[in-house]
C-alpha positions in Angstrom: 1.9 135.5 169.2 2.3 135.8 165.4 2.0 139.1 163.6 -0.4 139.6 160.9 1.4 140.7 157.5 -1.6 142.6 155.2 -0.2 143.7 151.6 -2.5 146.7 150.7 -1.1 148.9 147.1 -0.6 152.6 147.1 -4.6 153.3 146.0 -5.4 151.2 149.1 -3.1 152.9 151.3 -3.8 156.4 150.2 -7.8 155.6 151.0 -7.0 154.4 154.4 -5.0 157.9 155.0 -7.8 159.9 153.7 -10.3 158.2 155.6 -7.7 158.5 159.0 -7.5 161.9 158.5 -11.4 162.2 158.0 -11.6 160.2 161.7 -9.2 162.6 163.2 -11.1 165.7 161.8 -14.6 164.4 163.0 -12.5 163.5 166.7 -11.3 167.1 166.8 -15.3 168.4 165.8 -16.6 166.1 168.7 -14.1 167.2 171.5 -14.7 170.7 170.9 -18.3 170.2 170.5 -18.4 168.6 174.0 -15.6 170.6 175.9 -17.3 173.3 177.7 -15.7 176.8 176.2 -15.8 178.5 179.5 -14.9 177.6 182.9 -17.3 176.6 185.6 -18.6 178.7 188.2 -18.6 178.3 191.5 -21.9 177.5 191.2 -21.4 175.5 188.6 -18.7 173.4 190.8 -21.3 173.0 193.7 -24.1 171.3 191.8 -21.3 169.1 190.4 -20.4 168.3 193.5 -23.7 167.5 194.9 -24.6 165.3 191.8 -21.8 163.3 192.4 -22.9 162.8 195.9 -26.5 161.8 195.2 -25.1 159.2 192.3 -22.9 157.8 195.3 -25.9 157.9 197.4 -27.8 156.0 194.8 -30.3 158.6 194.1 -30.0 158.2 190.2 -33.2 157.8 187.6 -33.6 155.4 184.9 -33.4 157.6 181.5 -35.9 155.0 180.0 -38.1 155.3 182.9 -38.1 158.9 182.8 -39.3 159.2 179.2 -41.8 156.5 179.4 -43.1 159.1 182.1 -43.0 161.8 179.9 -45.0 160.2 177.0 -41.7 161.0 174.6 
């Protein structure tokens, strides 16, 4: 396999950084959107559980079905 050679100058290069750093930033916003801040119950951990057990089961719902349904 041949590499790829790609000749950018130091206004091209600094753009790419800034934008890199702008993905990295919006990464970091996302994860700590979507990571829970406190730890699940034991409730919590039993529902889980039994989700995961009705999605092995097959017992899922079509999203698109389900908000047809609704009228959404």
């Amino acid at each position: 396999m041949r590499g790829v050679v790609v000749t950018v100058d130091e206004n091209e290069l600094k753009l790419v950084l800034e934008r890199l750093d702008t993905v990295k930033l919006e990464l970091l916003r996302l994860r700590a959107m979507l990571l829970p801040e406190e730890k699940a119950t034991a409730e919590d951990k039993k529902s889980i559980v039994a989700a995961k057990k009705e999605i092995r089961a097959g017992k899922t719902a079509n999203l698109q079905e389900f908000v047809e349904e609704l009228g959404c």
